[in-house]
N, C-alpha and C positions, 0 to 999 in steps of 0.2 A: 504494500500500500504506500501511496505516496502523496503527503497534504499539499495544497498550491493555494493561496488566497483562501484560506479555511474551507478548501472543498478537499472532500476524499476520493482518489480516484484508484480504481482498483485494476491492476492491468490482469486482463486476458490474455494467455497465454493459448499456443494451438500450434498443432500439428497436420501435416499435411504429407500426400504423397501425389507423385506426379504419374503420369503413364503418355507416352506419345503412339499419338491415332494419326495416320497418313488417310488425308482426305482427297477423292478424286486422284489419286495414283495408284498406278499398276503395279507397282512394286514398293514394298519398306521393308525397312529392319526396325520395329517398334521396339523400343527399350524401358525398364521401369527405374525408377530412383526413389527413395523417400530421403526425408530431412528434418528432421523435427527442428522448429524455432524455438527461442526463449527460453528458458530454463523448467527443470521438474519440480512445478509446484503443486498442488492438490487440483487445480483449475487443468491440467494439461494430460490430454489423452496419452494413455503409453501405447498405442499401437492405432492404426488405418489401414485401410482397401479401399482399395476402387476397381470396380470393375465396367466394363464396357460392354452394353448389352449386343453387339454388332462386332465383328471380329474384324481385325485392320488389313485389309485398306477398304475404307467404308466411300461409295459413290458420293460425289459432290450433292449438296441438295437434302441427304440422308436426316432422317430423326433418328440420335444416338441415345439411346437407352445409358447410364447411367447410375451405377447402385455403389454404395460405401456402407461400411462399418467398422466403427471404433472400439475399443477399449478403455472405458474412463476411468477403472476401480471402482465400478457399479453406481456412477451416476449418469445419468443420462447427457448423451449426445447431442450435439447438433452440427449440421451439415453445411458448407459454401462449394457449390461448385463455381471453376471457372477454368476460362483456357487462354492460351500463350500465343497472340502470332507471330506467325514463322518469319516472317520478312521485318519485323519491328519486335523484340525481344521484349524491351521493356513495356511493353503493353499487353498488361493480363485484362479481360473481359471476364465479367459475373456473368454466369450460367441462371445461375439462383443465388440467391443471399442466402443468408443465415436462416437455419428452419432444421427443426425436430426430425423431419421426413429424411429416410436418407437416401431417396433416391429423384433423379431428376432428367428431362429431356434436353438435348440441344441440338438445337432446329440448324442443322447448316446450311439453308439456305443461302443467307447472305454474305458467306465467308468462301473465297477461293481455292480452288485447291492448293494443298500444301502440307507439310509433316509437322500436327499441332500437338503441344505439349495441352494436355488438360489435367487440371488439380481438383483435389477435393480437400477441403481443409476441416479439420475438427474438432470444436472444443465441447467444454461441458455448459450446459445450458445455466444461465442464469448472470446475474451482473459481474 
């Protein structure tokens, strides 16, 4: 916890795992990574999945199924999807916010083909 002008703010800690989906190509090598952020505090999952209801390389245009579960030390989860474009790195895109539910769709419509990294991030519910 940390006081600023007598408010209390409690930082959120969270965990995340990445997996990269090749969208509209013939060929990839999909790879996975995890990284947990922040430090082990009682707020921060010790484990994540993501899974991909559509196996890679998914047609341009596609609705990607999307499912994750965490490990919080038995309290309850909540879920952020989102994903990475491939031609501009530093631009993540929310899939879904924050939400209990842990599974979610991403409509690729409007996104090019290309080899996109997508996350699912996850903490434990509550401030």
């Amino acid at each position: 916890m940390t006081t600023t002008n007598s408010q209390t703010v409690a930082w959120r800690w969270f965990l995340f795992v990445a997996v990269v989906l090749c969208l509209g190509l013939q060929a990839c090598s999909p790879g996975t990574s995890s990284e947990s952020l922040g430090e082990q505090r009682a707020l921060l999952c010790g484990s994540v999945t993501l899974s991909l209801g559509t196996p890679s390389p998914v047609a341009t245009g596609a609705q990607v199924p999307l499912s994750a579960s965490a490990s919080c030390g038995g309290a309850t989860a909540e879920y952020k999807f989102a994903y990475q474009w491939p031609s501009n790195p530093s631009q993540v895109v929310t899939i879904r916010d924050w939400a209990s539910q842990n599974t979610a769709t991403w409509n690729t419509t409007t996104v090019p083909a290309g080899n996109y990294t997508v996350y699912v991030f996850a903490r434990t519910v509550g401030p």
